[in-house]
Residue, then its C-alpha position, 0 to 999 in steps of 0.5 A: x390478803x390471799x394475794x400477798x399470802x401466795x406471793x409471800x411463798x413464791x406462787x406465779x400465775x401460769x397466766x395473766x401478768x405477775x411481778x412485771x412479767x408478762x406470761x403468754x398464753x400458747x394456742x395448742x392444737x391437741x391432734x385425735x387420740x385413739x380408743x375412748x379413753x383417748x377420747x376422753x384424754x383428748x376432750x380432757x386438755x382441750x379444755x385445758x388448752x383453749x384459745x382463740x386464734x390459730x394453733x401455735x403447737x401441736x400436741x400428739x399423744x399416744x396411749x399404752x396399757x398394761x394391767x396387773x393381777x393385784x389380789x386372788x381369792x383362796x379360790x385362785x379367782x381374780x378380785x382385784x386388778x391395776x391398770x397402768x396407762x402411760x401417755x407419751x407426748x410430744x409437742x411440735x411448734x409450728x413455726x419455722x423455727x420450733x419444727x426441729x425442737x419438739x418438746x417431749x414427755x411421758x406421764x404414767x398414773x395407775x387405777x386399781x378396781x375390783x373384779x366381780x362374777x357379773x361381766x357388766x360390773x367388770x366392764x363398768x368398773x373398767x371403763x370408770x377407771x380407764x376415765x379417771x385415768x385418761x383425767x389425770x394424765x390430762x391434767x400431768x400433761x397440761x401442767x408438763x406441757x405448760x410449764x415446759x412452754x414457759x420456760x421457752 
């Protein structure tokens, strides 16, 4: 039931076989990514992208940051602030023949979190965010990445 109910509204699978077509499956090398939160970006689409075999593409990506005083206190403190990080990627085949097309993107998402008196809560709050964030570009990117490969 589930099954005719998805086709009915034009769902495909990304893998396996739909309709007659054969999707395949790329095997994505996703190069080191620096800082933690690369780290995380980084074990985020491994997971996403697993295979077996020798890597097909290459994924580089590189991280930017940008933070925004959200909310002040009367007393002109700091209580709430926004973290934007961006994450460009480019996506090299390799074979002779992808070498000179790469594929490219950028995907930005955005965490906001409260600023405390205590330094500990401020860096805990900072690193939770840094984490949801480096998850969420890594799933934009997967889908960006995927969909862009299946086109091809």
């Amino acid at each position: 039931m589930l099954a005719a109910t998805l086709s009915a509204c034009g769902f495909e699978p990304l893998y396996g076989e739909g309709k007659g077509k054969k999707y395949s499956e790329h095997a994505i090398e996703v190069m080191p990514i620096s800082e933690h939160e690369g780290q995380v970006l980084r074990a985020a689409l491994r997971r996403s992208f697993i295979f077996n075999g020798p890597a097909t593409h290459r994924l580089e990506v590189q991280l930017s940051e940008k933070m925004n005083v959200v909310a002040i206190d009367s007393a002109g403190d700091v209580t709430r602030q926004r973290m934007t990080i961006t994450a460009s990627w480019h996506l090299f085949g390799l074979a002779a023949k992808d070498k000179e097309k790469p594929l490219r993107g950028a995907v930005s998402v955005f965490e906001t979190y409260n600023v405390f008196a205590s330094d500990f809560s401020n860096l805990t709050a900072e690193r939770a965010a840094r984490e949801r964030s480096a998850r969420r570009l890594a799933n934009m990117i997967s889908v960006e990445v995927t969909a862009k490969l299946g086109g091809s």
